[in-house]
C-alpha positions as CSV (number, residue, x, y, z in Angstrom):
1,X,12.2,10.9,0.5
2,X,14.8,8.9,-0.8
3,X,18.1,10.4,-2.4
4,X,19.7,8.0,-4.9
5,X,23.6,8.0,-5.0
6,X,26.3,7.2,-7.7
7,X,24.3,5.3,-10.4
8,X,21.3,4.5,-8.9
9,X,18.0,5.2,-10.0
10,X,14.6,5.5,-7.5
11,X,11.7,3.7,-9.0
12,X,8.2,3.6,-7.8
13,X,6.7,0.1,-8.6
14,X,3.7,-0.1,-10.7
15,X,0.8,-2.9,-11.1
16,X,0.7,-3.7,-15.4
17,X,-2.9,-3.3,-16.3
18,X,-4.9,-6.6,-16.0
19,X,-7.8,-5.3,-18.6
20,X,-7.6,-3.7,-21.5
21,X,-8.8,-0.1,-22.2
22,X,-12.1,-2.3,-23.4
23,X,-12.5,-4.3,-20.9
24,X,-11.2,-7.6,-21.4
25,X,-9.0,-9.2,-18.9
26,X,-6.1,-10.1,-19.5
27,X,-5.2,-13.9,-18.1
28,X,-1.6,-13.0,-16.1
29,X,-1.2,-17.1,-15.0
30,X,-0.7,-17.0,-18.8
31,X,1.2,-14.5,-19.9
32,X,4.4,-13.0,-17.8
33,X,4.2,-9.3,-17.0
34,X,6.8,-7.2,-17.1
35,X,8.3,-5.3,-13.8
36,X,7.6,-1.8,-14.2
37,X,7.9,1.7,-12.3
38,X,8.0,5.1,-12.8
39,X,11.8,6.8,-12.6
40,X,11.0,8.9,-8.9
41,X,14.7,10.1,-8.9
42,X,18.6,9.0,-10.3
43,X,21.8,9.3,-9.3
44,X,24.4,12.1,-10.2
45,X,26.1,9.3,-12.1
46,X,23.3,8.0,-13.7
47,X,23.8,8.6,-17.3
48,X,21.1,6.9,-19.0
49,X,18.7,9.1,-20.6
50,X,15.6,8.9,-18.6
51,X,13.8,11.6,-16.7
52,X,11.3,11.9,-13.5
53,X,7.9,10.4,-14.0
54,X,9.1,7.9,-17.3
55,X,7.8,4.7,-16.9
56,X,10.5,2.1,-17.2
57,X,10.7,-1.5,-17.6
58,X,13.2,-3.3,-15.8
59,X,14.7,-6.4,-14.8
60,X,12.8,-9.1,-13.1
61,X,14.9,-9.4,-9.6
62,X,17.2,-6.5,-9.5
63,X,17.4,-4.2,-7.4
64,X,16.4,-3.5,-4.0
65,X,13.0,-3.8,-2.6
66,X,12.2,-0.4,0.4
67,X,8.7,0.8,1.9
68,X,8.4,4.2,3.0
69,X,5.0,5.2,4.6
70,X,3.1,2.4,2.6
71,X,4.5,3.1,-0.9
72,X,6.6,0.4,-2.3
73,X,9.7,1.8,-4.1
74,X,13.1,-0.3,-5.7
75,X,16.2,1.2,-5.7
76,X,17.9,-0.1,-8.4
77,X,21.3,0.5,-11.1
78,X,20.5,2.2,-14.1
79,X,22.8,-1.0,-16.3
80,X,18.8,-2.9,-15.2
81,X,16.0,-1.1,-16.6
82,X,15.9,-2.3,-19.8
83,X,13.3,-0.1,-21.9
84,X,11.0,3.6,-21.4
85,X,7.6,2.7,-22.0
86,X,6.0,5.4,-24.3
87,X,2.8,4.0,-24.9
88,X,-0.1,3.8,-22.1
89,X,-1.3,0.0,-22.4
90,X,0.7,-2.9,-22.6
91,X,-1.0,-6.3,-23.6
């Protein structure tokens, strides 16, 4: 697994929903989706206040893209994720 170090924050990437929760799909050529993951790890120096399993958004093309065993991860600084999601759909 990986180990983040000074500020740096381990996030696994995550597809945005397409549909809705009743069934309508949702035109992405349209509408830009956000980049979104869930927080796998941080830094000791991380400081912002985010935990294991949050589901951030963050910045389009920060970071840095890794695969480990077929998983896509992004290790990225904690100055680019730019919100916790706390609700379960995003249209």
């Amino acid at each position: 697994m990986l180990k983040p170090l000074h500020d740096q924050v381990i996030l696994k990437k995550e597809e945005v929903e397409t549909k809705t929760s009743s069934g309508i799909l949702i035109a992405t050529e349209s509408k830009k989706m956000p980049s979104m993951g869930k927080v796998i790890a941080k830094g000791p120096k991380c400081e912002a206040d985010i935990h294991e399993n949050d589901k951030v958004v963050y910045k389009e093309y920060a970071g840095t893209n890794v695969t480990i065993d077929h998983e896509d991860f992004i290790v990225i600084k904690e100055e680019d994720i730019l919100a916790i999601v706390e609700w379960e759909e995003i249209i």
